[in-house]
N, C-alpha and C positions, 0 to 999 in steps of 0.2 A: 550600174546606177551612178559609177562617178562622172560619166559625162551627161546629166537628166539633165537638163536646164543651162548646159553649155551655150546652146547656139543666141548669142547677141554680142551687146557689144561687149568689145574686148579691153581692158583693164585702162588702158594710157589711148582709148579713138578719144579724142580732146575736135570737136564740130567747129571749133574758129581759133584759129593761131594768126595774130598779126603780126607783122616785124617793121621795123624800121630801123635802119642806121647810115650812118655819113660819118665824114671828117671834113673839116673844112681848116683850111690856113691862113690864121688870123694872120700873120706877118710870113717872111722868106724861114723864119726860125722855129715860129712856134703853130703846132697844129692841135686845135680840140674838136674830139671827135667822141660818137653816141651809140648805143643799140639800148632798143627798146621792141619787149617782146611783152603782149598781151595774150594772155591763150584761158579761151574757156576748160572747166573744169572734166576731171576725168568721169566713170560713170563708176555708181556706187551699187553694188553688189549683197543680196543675205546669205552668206554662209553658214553649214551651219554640221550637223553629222545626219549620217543617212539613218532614216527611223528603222527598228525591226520589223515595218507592215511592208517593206518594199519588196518585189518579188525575189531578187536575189541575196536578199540577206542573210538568212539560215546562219544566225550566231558568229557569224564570219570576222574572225579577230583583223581584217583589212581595214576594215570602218569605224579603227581606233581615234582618228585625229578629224576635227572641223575642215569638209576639205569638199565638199558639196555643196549645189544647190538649194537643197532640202534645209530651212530654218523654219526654228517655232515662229507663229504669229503672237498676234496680242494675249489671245487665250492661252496660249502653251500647247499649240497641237501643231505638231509638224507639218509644213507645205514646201512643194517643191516652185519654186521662182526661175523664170530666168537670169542669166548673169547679162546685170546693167540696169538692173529697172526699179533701182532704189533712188533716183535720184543722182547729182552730181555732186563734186569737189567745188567751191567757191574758184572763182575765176581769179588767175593771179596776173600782176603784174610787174614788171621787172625793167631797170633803165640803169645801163652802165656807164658811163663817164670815162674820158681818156683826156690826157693831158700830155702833149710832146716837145721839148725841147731839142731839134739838132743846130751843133754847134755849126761854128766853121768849118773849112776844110782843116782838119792838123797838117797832115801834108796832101800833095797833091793826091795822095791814094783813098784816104777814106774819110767819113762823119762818125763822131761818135753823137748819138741820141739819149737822153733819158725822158724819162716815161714815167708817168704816174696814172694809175687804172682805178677806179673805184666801182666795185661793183653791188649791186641793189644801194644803186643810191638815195632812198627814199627807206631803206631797211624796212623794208615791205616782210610782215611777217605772218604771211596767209598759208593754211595749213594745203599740204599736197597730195597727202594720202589718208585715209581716216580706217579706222578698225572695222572690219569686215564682216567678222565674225560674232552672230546674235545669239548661238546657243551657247550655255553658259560652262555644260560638259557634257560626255557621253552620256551618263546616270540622268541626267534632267529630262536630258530629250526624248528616252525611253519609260521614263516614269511617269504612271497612271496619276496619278496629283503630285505638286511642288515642284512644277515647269519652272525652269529663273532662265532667264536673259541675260547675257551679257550684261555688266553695267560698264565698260569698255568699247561696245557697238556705237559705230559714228562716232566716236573721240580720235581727236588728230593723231596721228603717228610718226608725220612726218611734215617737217616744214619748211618754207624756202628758205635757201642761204643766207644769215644775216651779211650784212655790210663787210665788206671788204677789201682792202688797199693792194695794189701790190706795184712796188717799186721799182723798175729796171732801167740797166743800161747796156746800150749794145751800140758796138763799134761794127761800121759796116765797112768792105773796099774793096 
């Protein structure tokens, strides 16, 4: 019963990712250059514990942890879903920023460069993975009344990178 309701889509199939990026050389010294990445959201899943009415359960201490298919609905009675057919993640977007200084030659052997990167430059802060899991614990899912729900299901878990800098230098020759 831990693989009931496996077969869909899988955790991170995201149905449109676009990208773009460049550099361009404002002057002989200085280059600013971009990536931008739009990608639809991942597919959202009910997890939940496998009930004691499934044919292989027999009291079996395996089907200790939320790790199935199988979630309560709205009433409190256990059903089996496939994985992916809760809906998606919000669509995120993301635009990184570069900025390049190379100098002169120092000697005829090399450039040194510096660099300044800024990444989600719009501090885009849309959630990327959300809680999964609807049943509340083992005890709920198996008891005749006082089903409870998660109140954790569908709340973000994880979110994109805030904003940030990173400054280098590199001698090339």
């Amino acid at each position: 019963s831990f693989d009931d309701g496996s077969k869909g889509l899988l955790p991170n199939d995201r149905t449109h990712v676009f990208k773009a990026f460049g550099n361009y050389a404002l002057t002989d010294k200085l280059r600013l250059g971009f990536n931008g990445i739009v990608s639809s959201g991942r597919p959202l899943s009910c997890i939940g514990y496998v009930p004691s009415s499934v044919y292989d359960f027999a009291g079996s201490s395996a089907y200790s942890t939320a790790s199935t298919y199988y979630c309560l609905n709205d009433k409190g009675v256990s059903e089996l879903h496939q994985r992916g057919t809760f809906g998606r993640t919000p669509w995120t977007a993301t635009l990184d920023m570069q900025l390049a200084y190379v100098s002169e030659d120092l000697t005829s052997v090399g450039k040194l460069t510096f660099q300044a990167d800024v990444f989600n430059v719009f501090n885009s802060a849309r959630p990327t993975e959300l809680n999964e899991t609807r049943d509340y614990s083992r005890g709920t899912t198996n008891a005749a009344s006082g089903n409870q729900l998660s109140m954790n299901y569908l709340q973000p878990t994880s979110f994109q990178a805030p904003r940030s800098v990173r400054l280098s230098a590199r001698y090339s020759f």
